[in-house]
C-alpha positions as CSV (number, residue, x, y, z in Angstrom):
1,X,-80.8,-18.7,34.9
2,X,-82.5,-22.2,34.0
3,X,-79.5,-24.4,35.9
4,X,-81.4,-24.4,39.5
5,X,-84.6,-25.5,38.2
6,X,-83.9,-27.5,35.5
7,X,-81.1,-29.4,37.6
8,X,-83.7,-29.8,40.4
9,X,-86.2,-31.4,37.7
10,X,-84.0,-33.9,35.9
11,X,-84.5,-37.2,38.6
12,X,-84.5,-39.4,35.6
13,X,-81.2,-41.1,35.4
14,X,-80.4,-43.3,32.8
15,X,-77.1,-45.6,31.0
16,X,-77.8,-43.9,27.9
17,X,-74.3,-42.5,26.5
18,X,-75.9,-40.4,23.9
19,X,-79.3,-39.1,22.5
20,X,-80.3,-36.9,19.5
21,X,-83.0,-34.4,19.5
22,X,-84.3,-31.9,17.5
23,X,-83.1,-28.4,18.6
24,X,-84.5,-25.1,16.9
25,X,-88.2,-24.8,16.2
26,X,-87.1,-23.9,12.8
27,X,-83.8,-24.6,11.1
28,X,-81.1,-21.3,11.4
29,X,-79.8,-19.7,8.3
30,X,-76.1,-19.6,8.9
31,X,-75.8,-17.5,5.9
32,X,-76.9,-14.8,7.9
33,X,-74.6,-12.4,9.8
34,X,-73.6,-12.3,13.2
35,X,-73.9,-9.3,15.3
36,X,-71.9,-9.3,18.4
37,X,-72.7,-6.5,21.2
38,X,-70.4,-6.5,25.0
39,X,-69.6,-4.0,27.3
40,X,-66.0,-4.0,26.3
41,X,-63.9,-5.2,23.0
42,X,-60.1,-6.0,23.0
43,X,-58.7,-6.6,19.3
44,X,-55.6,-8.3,18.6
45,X,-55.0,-7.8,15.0
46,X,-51.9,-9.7,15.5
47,X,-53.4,-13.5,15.8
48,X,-56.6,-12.0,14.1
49,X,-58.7,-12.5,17.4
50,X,-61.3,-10.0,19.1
51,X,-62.2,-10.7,22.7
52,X,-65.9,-9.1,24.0
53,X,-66.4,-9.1,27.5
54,X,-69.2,-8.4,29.8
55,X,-72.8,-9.3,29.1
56,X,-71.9,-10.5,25.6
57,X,-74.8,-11.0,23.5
58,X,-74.5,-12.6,20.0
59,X,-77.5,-12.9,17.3
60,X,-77.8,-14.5,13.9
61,X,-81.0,-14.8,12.6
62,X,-83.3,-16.1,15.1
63,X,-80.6,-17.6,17.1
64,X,-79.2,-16.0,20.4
65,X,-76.0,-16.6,22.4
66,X,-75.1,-14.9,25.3
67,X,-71.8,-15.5,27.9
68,X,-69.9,-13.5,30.1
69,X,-66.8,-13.5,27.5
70,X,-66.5,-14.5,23.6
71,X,-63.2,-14.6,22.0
72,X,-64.1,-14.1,18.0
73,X,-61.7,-15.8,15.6
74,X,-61.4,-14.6,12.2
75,X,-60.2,-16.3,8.8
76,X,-57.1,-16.9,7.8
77,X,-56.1,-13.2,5.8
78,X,-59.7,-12.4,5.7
79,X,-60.3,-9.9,9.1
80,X,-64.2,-9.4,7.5
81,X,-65.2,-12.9,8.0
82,X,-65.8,-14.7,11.3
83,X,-64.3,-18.0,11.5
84,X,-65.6,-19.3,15.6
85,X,-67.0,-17.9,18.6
86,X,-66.2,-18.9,22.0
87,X,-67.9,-18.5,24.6
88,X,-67.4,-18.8,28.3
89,X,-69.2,-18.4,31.4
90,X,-73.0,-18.8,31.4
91,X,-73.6,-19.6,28.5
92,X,-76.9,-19.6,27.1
93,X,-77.7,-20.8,23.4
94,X,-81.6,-19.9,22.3
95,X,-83.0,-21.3,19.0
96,X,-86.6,-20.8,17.6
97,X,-88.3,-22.2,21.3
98,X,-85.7,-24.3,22.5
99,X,-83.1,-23.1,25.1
100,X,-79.4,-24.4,26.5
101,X,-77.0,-23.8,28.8
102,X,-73.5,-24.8,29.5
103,X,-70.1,-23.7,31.0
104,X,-68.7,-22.8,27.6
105,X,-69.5,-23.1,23.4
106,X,-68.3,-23.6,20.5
107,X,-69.7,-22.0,17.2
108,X,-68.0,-23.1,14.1
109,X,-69.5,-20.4,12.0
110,X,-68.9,-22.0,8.7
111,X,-70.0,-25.0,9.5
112,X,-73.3,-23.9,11.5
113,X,-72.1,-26.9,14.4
114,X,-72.3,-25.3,18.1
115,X,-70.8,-27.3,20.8
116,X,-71.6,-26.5,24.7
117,X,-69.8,-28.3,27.8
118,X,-69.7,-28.5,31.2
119,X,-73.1,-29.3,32.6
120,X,-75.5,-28.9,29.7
121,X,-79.4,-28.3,30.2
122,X,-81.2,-28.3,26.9
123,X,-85.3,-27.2,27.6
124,X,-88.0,-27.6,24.7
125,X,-91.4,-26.7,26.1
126,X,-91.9,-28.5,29.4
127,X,-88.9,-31.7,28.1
128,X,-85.8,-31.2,29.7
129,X,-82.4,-33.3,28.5
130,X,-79.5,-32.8,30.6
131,X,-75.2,-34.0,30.1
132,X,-71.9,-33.2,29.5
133,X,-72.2,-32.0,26.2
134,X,-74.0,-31.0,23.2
135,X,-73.5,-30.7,19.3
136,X,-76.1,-28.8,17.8
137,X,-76.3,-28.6,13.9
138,X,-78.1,-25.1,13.5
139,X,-78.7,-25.8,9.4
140,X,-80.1,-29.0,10.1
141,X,-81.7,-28.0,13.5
142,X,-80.6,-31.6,15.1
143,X,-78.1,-31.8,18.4
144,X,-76.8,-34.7,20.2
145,X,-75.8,-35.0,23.6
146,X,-73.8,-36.7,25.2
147,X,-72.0,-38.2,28.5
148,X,-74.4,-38.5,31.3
149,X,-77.5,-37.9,29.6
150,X,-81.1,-37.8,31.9
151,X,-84.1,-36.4,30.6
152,X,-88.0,-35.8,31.5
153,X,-90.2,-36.2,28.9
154,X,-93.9,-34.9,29.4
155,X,-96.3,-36.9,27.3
156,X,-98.9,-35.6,25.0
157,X,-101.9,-34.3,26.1
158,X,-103.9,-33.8,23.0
């Protein structure tokens, strides 16, 4: 995955708490659906959960998020609509030309808000921002992170 070489990379440490970036080349339609595919599914129609394990791989429009495990919730009384995903274990969230990673996520479906933790490394192009965590707004295609934020930024060439 990215974690070795982006981890290696990030020597710029600074007190900054938290920093907002843009995330997503172009903004995600959370409208769309969500297709889920994993080695195995467990369904537990009595809390209205469905767990997907092994290479899980999870698409909605251009956006891509793959861990080793993602437990789906579903509405209240509505089995047909996904409430949240989440994911564990490598996890990697791709928008547009922007890529993260963290321990685990959080995708509020109706909302369109994705939260990773644990040791987040968000790449656009050759800038790489690294924390704790990050809140990504897919409909706006903005994220914050925060805790111990460092970054590289490569200037401009043109």
């Amino acid at each position: 995955m990215l974690r070795p070489l982006m981890i290696a990379l990030v020597f710029a440490s600074g007190p900054a708490v938290a920093q907002s970036v843009v995330f997503g080349g172009i903004k995600a339609d959370t409208s769309l659906p969500v297709e889920v595919a994993a080695d195995h599914l467990t369904v537990d129609q009595g809390d209205g959960t469905a767990l997907f394990t092994g290479n899980v791989v999870i698409g909605q429009g251009e956006m891509r998020l793959s861990a080793e495990r993602v437990t789906v919730e579903y509405a209240q009384g509505d089995r047909t609509r996904i409430r949240s995903l989440h994911a564990k274990g490598n996890v990697t969230l791709v928008s547009g030309p922007d890529a993260a990673e963290g321990r685990e996520a959080v995708y509020d479906v109706e909302s369109g808000h994705v939260t990773l933790t644990g040791d987040v490394v968000l790449v656009q192009g050759e800038n790489v921002l690294t924390g704790d965590r990050m809140t990504a707004d897919l409909a706006e295609g903005t994220a914050q992170v925060d805790g111990r934020v460092r970054s590289i930024l490569q200037p401009d060439n043109n």
